[in-house]
N, C-alpha and C positions, 0 to 999 in steps of 0.2 A: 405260145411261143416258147421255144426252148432252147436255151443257147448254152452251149460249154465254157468253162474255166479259160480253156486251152484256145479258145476259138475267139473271145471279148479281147484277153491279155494283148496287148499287142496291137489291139485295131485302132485304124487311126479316126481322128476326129476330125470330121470335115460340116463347113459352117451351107446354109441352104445350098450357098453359091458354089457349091464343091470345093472352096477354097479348103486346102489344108490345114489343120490347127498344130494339131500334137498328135500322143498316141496314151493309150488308157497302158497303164505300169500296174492296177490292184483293183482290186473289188472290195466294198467295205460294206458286211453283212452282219445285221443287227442278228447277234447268237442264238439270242430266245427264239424268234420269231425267222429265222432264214432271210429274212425281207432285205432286199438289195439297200443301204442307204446313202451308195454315189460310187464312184468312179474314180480313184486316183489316175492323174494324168502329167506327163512328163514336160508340162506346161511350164512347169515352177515347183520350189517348195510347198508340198501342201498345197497342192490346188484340187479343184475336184471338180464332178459334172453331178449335178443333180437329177437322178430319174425321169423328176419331171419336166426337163429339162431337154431331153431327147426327144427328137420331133421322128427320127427314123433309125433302127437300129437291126443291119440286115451284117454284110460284112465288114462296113463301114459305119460307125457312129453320126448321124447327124445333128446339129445343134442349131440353133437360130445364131450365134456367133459367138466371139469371144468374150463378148459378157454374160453368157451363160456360167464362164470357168469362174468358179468362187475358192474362198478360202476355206480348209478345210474344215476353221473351226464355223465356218457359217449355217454347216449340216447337224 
């Protein structure tokens, strides 16, 4: 799967039930390693979505729901 910068920024985050959430604001990528390690989201201060956390990830984000969205220091 290959997704762009340009193309995640911005997508919104919807829970199984298509219900709307939010919308992903950053990408937060461990340096050494490139490796994704969550999703800032316009949810709140410092919120985030976990990787593995994403059940579908096409032009919309999907998540099991709002308990997915954690604090950032959680990640």
């Amino acid at each position: 799967m290959e997704r762009y910068y340009n193309q995640t920024v911005g997508a919104l985050v919807v829970t199984q039930a298509k219900v709307p959430l939010t919308n992903v604001t950053n990408i937060i990528i461990q340096p050494e390693s490139g490796r994704i390690l969550g999703f800032l989201v316009a949810a709140g201060n410092n919120k985030v979505i976990s990787p593995v956390d994403i059940l579908n990830w096409k032009k919309e984000i999907t998540i099991h729901d709002a308990e997915d969205i954690a604090d950032l220091e959680d990640i």
